[in-house]
C-alpha positions in Angstrom: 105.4 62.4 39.5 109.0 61.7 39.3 109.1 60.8 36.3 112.3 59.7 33.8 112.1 59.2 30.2 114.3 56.7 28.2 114.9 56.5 25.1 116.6 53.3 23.5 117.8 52.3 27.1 119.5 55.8 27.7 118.1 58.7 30.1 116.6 61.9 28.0 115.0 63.2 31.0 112.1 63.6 32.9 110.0 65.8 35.5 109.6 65.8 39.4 106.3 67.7 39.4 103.3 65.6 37.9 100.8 67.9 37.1 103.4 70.0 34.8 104.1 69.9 30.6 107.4 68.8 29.6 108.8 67.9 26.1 111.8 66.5 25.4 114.1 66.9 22.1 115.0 62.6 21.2 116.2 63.5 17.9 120.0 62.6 19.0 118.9 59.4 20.3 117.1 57.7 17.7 118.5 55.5 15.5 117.0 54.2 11.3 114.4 51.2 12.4 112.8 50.6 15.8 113.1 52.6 18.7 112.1 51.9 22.4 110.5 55.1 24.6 110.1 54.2 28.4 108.7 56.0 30.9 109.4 55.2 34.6 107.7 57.0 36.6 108.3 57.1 40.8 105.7 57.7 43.0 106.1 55.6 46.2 106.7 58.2 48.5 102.8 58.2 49.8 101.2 60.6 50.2 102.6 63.5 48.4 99.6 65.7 47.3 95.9 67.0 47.8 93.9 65.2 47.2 93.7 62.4 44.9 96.4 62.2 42.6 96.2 58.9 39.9 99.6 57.3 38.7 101.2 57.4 35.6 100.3 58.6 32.2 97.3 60.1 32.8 97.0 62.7 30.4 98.2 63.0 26.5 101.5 62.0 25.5 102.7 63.6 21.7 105.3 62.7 19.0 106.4 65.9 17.5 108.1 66.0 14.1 109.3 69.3 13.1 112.1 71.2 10.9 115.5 72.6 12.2 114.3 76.2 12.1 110.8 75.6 13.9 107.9 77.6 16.6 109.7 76.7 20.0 107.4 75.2 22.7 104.4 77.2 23.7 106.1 80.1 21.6 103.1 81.5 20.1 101.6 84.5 22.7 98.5 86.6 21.3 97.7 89.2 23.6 94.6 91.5 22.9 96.2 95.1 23.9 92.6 96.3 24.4 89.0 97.3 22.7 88.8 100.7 20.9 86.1 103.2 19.4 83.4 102.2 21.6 84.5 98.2 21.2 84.0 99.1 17.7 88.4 97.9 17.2 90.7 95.4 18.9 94.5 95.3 18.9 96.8 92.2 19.4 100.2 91.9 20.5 101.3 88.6 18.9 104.7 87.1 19.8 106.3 84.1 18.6 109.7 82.7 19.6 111.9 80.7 17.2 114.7 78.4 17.5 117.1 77.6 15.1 118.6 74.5 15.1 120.3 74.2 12.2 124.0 74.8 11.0 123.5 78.0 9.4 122.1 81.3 9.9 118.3 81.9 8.8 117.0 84.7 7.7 112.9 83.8 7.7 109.3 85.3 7.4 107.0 85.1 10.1 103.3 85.7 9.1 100.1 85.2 11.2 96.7 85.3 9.4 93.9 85.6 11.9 90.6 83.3 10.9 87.3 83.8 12.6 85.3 80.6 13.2 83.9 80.3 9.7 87.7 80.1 9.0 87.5 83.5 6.8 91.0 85.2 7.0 90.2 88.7 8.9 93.7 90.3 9.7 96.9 89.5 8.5 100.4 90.6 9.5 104.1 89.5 9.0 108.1 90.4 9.7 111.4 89.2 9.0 113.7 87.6 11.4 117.4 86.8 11.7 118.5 84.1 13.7 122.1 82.9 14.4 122.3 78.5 14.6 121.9 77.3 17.4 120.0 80.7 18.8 116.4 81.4 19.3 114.7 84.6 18.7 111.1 86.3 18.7 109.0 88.3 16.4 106.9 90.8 17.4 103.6 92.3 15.4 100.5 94.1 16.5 97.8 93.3 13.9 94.1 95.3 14.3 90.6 94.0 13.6 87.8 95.8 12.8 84.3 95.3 14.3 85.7 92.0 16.9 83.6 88.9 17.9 83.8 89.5 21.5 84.8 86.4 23.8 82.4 86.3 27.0 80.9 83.8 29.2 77.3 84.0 27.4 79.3 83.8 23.4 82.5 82.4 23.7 83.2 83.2 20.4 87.1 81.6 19.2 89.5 82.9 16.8 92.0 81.4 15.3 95.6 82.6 15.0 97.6 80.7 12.2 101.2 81.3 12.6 103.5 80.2 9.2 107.4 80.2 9.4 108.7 81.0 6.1 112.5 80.0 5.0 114.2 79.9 1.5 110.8 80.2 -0.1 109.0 77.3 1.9 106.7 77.1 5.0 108.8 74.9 7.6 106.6 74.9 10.3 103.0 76.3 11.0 101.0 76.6 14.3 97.5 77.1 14.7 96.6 78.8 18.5 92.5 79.3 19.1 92.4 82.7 20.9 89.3 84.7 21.9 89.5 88.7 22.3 88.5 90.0 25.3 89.8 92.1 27.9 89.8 91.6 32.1 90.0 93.3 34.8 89.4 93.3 38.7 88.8 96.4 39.8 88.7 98.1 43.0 85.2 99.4 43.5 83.8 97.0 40.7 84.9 94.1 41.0 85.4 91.8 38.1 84.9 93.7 34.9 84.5 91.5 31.3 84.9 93.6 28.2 84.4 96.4 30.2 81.5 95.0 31.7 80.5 94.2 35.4 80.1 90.3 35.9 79.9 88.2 39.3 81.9 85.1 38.8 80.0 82.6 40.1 82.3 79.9 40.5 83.4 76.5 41.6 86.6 74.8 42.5 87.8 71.3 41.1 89.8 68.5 41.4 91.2 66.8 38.3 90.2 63.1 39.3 86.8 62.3 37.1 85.1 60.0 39.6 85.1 56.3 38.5 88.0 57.6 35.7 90.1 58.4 38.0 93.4 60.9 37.2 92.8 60.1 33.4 91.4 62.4 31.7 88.2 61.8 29.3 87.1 65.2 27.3 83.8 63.7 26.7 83.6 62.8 30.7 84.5 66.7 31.5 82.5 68.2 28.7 79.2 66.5 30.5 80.3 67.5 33.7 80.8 71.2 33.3 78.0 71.3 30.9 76.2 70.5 33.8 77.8 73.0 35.5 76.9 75.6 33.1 73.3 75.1 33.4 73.3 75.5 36.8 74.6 79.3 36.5 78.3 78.7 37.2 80.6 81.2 34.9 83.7 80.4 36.7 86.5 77.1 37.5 89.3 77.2 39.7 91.8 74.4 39.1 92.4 73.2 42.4 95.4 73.1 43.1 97.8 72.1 39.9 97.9 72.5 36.3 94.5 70.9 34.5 94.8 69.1 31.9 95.3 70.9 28.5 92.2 70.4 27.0 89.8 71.1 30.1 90.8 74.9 29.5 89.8 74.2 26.0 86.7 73.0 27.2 86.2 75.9 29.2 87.2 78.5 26.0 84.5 77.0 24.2 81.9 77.0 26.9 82.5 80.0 28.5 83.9 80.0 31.6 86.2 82.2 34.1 89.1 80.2 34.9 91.7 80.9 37.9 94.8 78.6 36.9 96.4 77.5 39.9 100.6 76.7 39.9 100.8 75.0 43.4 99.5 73.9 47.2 102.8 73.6 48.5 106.1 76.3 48.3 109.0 75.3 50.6 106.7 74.2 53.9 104.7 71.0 53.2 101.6 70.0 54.4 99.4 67.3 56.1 98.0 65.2 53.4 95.3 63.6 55.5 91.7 64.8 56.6 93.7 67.5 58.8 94.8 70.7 57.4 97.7 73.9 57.2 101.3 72.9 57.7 103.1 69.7 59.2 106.0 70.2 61.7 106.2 65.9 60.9 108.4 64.2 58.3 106.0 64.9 54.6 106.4 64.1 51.4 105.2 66.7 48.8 105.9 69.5 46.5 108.0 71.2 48.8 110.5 68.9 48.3 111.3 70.3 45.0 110.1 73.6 45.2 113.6 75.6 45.2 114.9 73.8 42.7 111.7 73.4 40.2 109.5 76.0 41.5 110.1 78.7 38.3 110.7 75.8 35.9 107.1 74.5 36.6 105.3 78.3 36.9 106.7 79.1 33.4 105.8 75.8 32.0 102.2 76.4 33.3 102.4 80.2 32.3 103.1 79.5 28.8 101.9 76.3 27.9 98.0 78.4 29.4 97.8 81.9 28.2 96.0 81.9 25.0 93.3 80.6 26.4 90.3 83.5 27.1 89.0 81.8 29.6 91.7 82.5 32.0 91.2 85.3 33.9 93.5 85.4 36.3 96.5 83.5 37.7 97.0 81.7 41.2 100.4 80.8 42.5 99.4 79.3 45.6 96.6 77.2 47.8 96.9 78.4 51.7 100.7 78.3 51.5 101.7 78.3 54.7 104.5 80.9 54.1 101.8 83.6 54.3 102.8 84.0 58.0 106.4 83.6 57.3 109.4 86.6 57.2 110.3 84.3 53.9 107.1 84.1 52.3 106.6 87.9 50.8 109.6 87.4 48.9 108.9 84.8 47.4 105.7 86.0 46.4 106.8 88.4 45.0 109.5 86.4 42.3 106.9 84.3 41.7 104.2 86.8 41.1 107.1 88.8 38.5 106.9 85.8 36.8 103.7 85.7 36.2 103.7 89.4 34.8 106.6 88.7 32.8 105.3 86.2 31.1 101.9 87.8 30.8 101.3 91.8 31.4 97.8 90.8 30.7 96.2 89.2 33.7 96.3 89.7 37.3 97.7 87.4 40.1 96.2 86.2 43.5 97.1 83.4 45.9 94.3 81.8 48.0 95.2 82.8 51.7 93.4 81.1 54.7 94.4 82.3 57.5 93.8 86.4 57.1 92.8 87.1 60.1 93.2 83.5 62.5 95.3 83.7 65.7 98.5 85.7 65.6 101.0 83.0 65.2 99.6 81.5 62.0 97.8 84.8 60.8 98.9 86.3 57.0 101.5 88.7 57.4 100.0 92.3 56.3 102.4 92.7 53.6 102.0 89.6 52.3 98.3 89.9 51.6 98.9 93.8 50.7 101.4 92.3 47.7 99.5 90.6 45.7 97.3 92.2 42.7 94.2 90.8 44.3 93.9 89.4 47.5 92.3 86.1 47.2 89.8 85.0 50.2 89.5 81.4 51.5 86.4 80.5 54.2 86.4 84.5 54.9 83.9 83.6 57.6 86.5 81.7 59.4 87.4 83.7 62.3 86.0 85.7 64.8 83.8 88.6 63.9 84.3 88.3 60.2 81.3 85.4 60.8 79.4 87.9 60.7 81.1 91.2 58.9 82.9 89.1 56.1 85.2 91.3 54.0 83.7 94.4 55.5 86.6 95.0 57.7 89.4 95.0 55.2 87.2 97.2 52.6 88.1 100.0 55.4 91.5 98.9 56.2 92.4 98.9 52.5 90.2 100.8 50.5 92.7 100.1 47.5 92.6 96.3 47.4 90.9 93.8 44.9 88.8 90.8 46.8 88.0 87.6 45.3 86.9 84.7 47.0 89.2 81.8 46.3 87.8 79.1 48.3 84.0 80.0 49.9 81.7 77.1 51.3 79.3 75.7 48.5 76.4 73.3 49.7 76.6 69.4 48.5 75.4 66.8 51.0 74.4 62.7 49.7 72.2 63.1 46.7 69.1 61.3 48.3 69.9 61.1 51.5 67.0 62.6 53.5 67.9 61.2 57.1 68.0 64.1 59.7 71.4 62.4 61.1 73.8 61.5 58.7 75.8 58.2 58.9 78.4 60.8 56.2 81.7 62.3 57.2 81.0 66.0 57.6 77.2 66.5 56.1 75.0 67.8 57.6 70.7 67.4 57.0 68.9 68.2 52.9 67.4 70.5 55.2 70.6 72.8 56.4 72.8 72.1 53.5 72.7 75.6 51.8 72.3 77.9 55.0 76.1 79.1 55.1 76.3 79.6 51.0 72.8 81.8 51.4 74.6 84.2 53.9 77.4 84.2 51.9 75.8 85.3 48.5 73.5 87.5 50.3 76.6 89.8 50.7 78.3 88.6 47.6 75.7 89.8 45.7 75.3 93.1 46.9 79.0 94.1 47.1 80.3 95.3 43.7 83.6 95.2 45.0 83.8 91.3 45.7 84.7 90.4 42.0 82.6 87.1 43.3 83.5 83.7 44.5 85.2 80.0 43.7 83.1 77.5 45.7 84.4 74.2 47.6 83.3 72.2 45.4 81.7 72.2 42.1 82.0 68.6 41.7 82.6 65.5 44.9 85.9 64.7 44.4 88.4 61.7 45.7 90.0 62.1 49.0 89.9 64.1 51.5 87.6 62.4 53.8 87.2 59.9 56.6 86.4 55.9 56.6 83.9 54.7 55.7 83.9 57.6 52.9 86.0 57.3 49.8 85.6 60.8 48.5 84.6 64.8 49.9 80.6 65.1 49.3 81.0 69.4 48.9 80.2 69.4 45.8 76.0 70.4 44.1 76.9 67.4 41.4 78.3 64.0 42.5 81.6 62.0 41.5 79.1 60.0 38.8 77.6 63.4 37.6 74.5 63.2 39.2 72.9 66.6 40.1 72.1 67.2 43.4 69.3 68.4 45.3 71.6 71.6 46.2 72.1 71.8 42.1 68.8 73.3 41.9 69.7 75.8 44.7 72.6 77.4 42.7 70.8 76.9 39.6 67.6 78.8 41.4 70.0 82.3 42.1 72.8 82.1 39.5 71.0 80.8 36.1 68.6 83.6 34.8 67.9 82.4 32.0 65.6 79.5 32.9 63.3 79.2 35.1 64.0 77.1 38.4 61.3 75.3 40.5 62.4 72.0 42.6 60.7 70.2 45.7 62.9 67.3 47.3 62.7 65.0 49.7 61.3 62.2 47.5 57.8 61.2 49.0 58.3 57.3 49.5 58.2 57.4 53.1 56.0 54.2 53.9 56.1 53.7 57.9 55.9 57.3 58.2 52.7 58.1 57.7 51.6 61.2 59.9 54.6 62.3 60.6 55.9 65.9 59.8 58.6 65.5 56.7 60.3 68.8 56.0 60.0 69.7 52.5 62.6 72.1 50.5 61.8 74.1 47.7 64.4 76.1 45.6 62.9 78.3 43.3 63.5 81.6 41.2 59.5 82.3 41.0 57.9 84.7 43.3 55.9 82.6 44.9 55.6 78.8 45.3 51.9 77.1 46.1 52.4 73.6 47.7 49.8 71.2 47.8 49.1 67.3 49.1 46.9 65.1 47.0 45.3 68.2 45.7 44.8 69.9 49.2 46.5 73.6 49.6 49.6 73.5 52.2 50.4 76.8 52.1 52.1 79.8 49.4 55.6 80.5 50.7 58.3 83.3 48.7 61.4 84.7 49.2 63.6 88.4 47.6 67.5 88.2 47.5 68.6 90.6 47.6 65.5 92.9 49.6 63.9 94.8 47.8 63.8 98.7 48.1 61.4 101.2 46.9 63.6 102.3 44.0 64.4 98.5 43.5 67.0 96.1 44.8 70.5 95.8 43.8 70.8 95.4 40.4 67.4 94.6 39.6 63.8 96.5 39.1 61.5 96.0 42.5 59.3 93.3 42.0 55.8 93.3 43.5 56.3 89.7 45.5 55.1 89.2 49.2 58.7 87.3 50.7 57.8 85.0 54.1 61.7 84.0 54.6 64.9 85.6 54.2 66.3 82.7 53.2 67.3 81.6 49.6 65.0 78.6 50.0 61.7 77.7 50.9 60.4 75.1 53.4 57.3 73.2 54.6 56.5 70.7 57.0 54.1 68.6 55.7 52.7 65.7 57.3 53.2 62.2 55.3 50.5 60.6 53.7 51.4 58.5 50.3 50.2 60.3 46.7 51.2 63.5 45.1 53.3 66.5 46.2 52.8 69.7 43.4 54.5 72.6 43.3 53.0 75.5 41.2 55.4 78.6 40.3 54.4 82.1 39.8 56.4 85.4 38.8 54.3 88.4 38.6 51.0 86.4 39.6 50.9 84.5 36.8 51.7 80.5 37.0 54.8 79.9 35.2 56.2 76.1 36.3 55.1 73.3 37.9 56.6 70.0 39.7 55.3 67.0 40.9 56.8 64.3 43.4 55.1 61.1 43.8 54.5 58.0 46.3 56.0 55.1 43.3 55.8 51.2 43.5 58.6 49.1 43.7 61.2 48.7 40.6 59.7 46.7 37.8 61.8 47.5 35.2 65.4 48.9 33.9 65.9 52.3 32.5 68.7 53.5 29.9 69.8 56.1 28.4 73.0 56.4 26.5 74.8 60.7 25.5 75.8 58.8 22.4 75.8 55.1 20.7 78.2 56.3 17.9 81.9 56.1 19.4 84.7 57.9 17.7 87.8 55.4 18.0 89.2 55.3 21.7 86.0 57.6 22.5 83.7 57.0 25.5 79.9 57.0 26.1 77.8 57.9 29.6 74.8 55.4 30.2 72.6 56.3 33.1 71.0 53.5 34.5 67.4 54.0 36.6 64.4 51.7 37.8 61.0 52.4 36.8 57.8 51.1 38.7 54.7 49.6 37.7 53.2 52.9 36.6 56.4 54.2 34.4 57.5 56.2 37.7 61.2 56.7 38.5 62.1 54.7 42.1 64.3 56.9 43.6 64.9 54.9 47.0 65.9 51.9 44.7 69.2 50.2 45.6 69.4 47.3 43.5 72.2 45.3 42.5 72.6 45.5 38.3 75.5 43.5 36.3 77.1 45.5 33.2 78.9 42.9 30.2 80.3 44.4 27.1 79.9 42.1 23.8 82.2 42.6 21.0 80.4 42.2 17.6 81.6 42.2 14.1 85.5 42.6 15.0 84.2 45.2 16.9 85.3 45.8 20.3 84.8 47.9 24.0 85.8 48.3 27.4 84.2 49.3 30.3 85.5 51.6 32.4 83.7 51.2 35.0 80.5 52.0 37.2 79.9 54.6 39.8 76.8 55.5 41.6 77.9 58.4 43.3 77.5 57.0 47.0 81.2 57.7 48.9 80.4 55.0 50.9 80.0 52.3 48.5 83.6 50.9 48.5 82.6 48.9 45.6 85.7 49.0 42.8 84.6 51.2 40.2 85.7 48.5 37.7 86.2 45.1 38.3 87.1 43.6 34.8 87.3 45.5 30.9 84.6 43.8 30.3 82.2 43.0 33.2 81.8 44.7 36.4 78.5 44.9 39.1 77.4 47.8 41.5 74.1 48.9 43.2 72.2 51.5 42.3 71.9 54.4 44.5 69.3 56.9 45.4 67.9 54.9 42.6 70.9 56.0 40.0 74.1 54.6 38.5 76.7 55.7 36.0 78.5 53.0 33.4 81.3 54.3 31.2 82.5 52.7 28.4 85.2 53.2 25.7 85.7 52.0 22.1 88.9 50.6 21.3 88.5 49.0 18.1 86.3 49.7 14.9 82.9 47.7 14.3 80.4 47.3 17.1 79.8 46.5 20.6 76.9 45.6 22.8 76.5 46.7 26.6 74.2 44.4 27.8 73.0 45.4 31.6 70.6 42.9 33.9 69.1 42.8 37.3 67.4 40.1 39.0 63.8 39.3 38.2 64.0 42.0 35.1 64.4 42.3 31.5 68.0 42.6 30.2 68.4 45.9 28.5 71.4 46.2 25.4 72.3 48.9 23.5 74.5 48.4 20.6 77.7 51.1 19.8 79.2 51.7 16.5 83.0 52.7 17.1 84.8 53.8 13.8 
């Protein structure tokens, strides 16, 4: 945020908004030998945005080299003009804008081979283009391919898009832009259509911070998370609220996801930047401070640096802007939503509105809500009836409109925290945790008009929250990457390709024998059979949605006996130490089976480590558990382990930090590069560390009264 850029002691320029691209042309300012590049960057006026924001560089910072007649910024736009013959054909709409900064006119070639991911050339197409010095220009062509790898969420298949500029007989600059061709569209009685397909995004919104990483952003760190992500059923990311970092939409190309990229959370009015919420009639710092001045620089910036990427489905230019209830507000919804069309005829726009039908002075003025291409939902159980009805209401009002849930309650809670009061800001029991997501997707799912939902959260975040807490718990995963028990809830509705079966609490509950423990089940099976040290407790089973005679809503009837409405299954079960087993059936047949078990106390360390072979300035994930006696996971354990990093050989790493996913562990994440201590929790902890020089490096991690464990990285 505020930031300005020197180069040899004199000001080049800089940026006010710190979640936006900008690149500046030194070439004037450099002189033959050394040259200094400073970066001051001004962010003292506290606080200034939701929620966490970092300081600094925080995200990659390139050198450019390139010739007077060159690709200008971003200036490479493939558009797929649509899917013809039954799919069977695809045409593209490829622009690219030139600049020409030399002292002579240019009259160049500009000629764009298509590869698919084998690299094998599939379409090629070219023009000519004269351009005046010191003018910029574009080129237009509209290539076909025959028989196209379709992009979707289950093959996100990439193409690349090489663009050459040709002058005087010579290549002078080249671009290469990963596409993928597939067309969108929310429709009015359909929802969210993919290739001309139906699909229900299943989503989740997220904050850029990466736990103990903070603002900085770490591919491998995000590529774990929203792997994770994946496997629980989510097909769709909302930034929340700013501009990601470039490489998390490529992350989300190659892994198939529906993205909604979001511009802002602040126009002119600012906000409260606390635990509280909606606008601020107090002194506040924020975006709005710059708005009027930066607003369109920033949306194009975002606009253009974003819109190759296939996973982008649609475009957000607002988080519960507070102008939604102001005479100002539609017109400047409407600039900024032109824009956004402007820049990309492609995709549709929505704004995330929170206040559609709350009490009159705040409420979203009608024409507000009517002017956007699809009206974007945020906690549409919020006010009065609609806590019931949901989006019923305005599907009469406005047959014509597009719904999309921007911002819906997800279920999170402490991962391992089975106490029926919580000592957690906001949380409520393991027990209650997923009720107000169950109604919710109840009617999601049986609506084909609600294109689907973004979640608060995917992923616990930092801020937003009250001491003791350090961080928001909303999200199925936790800040260290730790599933959840509510993971297994999503993953037991939204992922149908695997089979789901998972019984929590734990069952250490020494001191509590007798009494009734409630036990959870989420499950995609038919029927779940529970049983106690081998006695039978009872078979519970659940539809979503209810079954008909002809079948339910997009699925064949099944032949299962439901005993709850509800998306979960539950037991109460009185405590007596051993083995809880869960047996899973679809169509009467035993398909899955789980096991919870009373364990000893922690005897020994376990480790495991996504990689030991670092790239240079590449990071590794080692998650750290106890085992008991018997080889059994503790998961009540709460040790204290230590975390050194040994440099071998010439070799050398850091370490980033540790994080154990508790929000009230105000432990620092990282006391040292080199050594740093934390507890486990819920019997779990997280230690990142990065290679920064080539050779090897040893993490070496101990706990009192145990075995050191070490694992040795190669970094090269």
């Amino acid at each position: 945020m505020n930031s300005t850029v020197y180069v040899n002691g004199t000001k080049v320029g800089g940026r006010a908004y710190g979640y936006s691209q900008f690149t500046i042309d030194i070439t004037d300012f450099l002189v033959t030998g050394e040259n200094s590049i400073a970066v001051h960057v001004d962010n003292s006026m506290q606080p200034n945005s939701r929620w966490y924001t970092g300081s600094g560089i925080y995200r990659d910072v390139w050198i450019i080299r390139r010739a007077a007649v060159h690709i200008a910024d971003n200036g490479v736009f493939a558009a797929c003009n649509g899917l013809y013959n039954n799919k069977a054909e695809a045409r593209f709409q490829i622009q690219v804008s030139v600049h020409n900064q030399s002292s002579e006119a240019a009259d160049i070639g500009v000629e764009h081979r298509l590869l698919d991911a084998a690299g094998n050339e599939v379409a090629r197409d070219a023009s000519a283009l004269h351009i005046e010095p010191g003018c910029h220009a574009a080129a237009v062509v509209c290539p076909s391919i025959k028989n196209p790898h379709l992009w979707s969420v289950g093959d996100p298949y990439l193409y690349t898009v090489e663009t050459s500029i040709l002058w005087k007989g010579e290549v002078i600059d080249n671009l290469c832009t990963r596409i993928g061709i597939r067309t969108v569209e929310f429709d009015v009685d359909k929802g969210f259509l993919l290739n001309g397909v139906q699909v229900k995004i299943k989503g989740m919104c997220l904050h850029h911070d990466g736990g103990l990483t903070g603002a900085a952003f770490y591919r491998e760190t995000w590529k774990r998370r929203i792997a994770l992500l994946k496997d629980m059923g989510c097909n769709g990311i909302r930034c929340a609220h700013n501009p990601p970092a470039p490489e998390f939409l490529d992350l989300c190309d190659e892994m198939g996801f529906l993205v909604m990229d979001e511009a802002f959370d602040e126009w002119q009015l600012t906000k409260f930047k606390s635990a509280e919420y909606g606008y601020t009639n107090n002194f506040a710092y924020g975006y709005g401070q710059f708005f009027t001045e930066n607003a369109d620089l920033d949306l194009l910036s975002m606009l253009r640096r974003d819109r190759n990427h296939p996973s982008i489905v649609i475009w957000s230019i607002g988080n519960e802007i507070p102008e939604q209830s102001t005479l100002e507000g539609v017109r400047i919804l409407r600039h900024l939503q032109d824009l956004c069309h402007h820049e990309d005829p492609t995709r549709m726009v929505t704004s995330a509105l929170d206040n559609l039908a709350s009490p009159e002075q705040f409420r979203t003025r009608e024409e507000f809500e009517c002017a956007l291409d699809v009206a974007g939902y945020n906690y549409t159980a919020r006010w009065g009836k609609r806590a019931e009805m949901l989006y019923d209401e305005d599907r009469w009002k406005f047959p014509a409109r597009r719904f999309l849930g921007t911002e819906n309650p997800s279920a999170g809670g402490i991962r391992g925290n089975y106490e029926k009061k919580s000592e957690y800001p906001f949380m409520p029991s393991y027990d209650r945790l997923t009720l107000n997501h169950e109604f919710l997707w109840r009617y999601t799912a049986s609506r084909d008009f609600v294109a689907g939902d973004y979640l608060w959260t995917g992923i616990d975040y930092l801020g937003e929250t009250r001491w003791p807490a350090h961080g928001a718990g909303s999200g199925p995963i936790d800040t260290a990457g730790f599933p959840k028990d509510t993971f297994y809830y999503f993953r037991s509705i939204w992922n149908r390709d695997d089979t789901t079966l998972h019984i929590c609490p734990h069952w250490n509950w020494a001191g509590y024998e007798g009494e009734f423990i409630t036990v959870i089940g989420y499950t995609d099976c038919d029927e779940v059979s529970l049983y106690l040290n081998g006695r039978f407790i009872g078979t519970k089973g659940y539809d979503c949605p209810n079954v008909g005679h002809a079948g339910a809503w997009n699925i064949l009837a099944r032949n299962t006996r439901p005993t709850t409405h509800d998306l979960h299954l539950s037991w109460d079960v009185p405590f007596e130490a051993g083995e809880l087993r869960a047996v899973g059936y679809k169509d009467g047949k035993a398909v899955i089976e789980r096991v919870v078990k009373t364990t000893g106390v922690p005897a020994r360390l376990q480790v495991q480590a996504d990689t030991e072979a670092l790239p240079l300035y590449g990071i590794a994930h080692i998650e750290i558990g106890v085992l008991d006696p018997e080889g059994l996971p503790v998961p009540t354990a709460d040790i204290l382990i230590k975390a050194r990093v040994e440099g071998v050989g010439g070799g050398s790493a850091v370490l980033l930090g540790l994080d154990n996913g508790n929000l009230i562990d105000n432990t620092l994440f990282g006391s040292g590069a080199r050594a740093a201590e934390r507890r486990l929790f819920a019997g779990r902890l997280l230690c990142v560390i990065r290679g920064i020089e080539k050779g090897t490096a040893k993490l070496v991690l101990s706990a009192d009264a145990m075995e050191d464990e070490t694992i040795t990285f190669t970094i090269g």
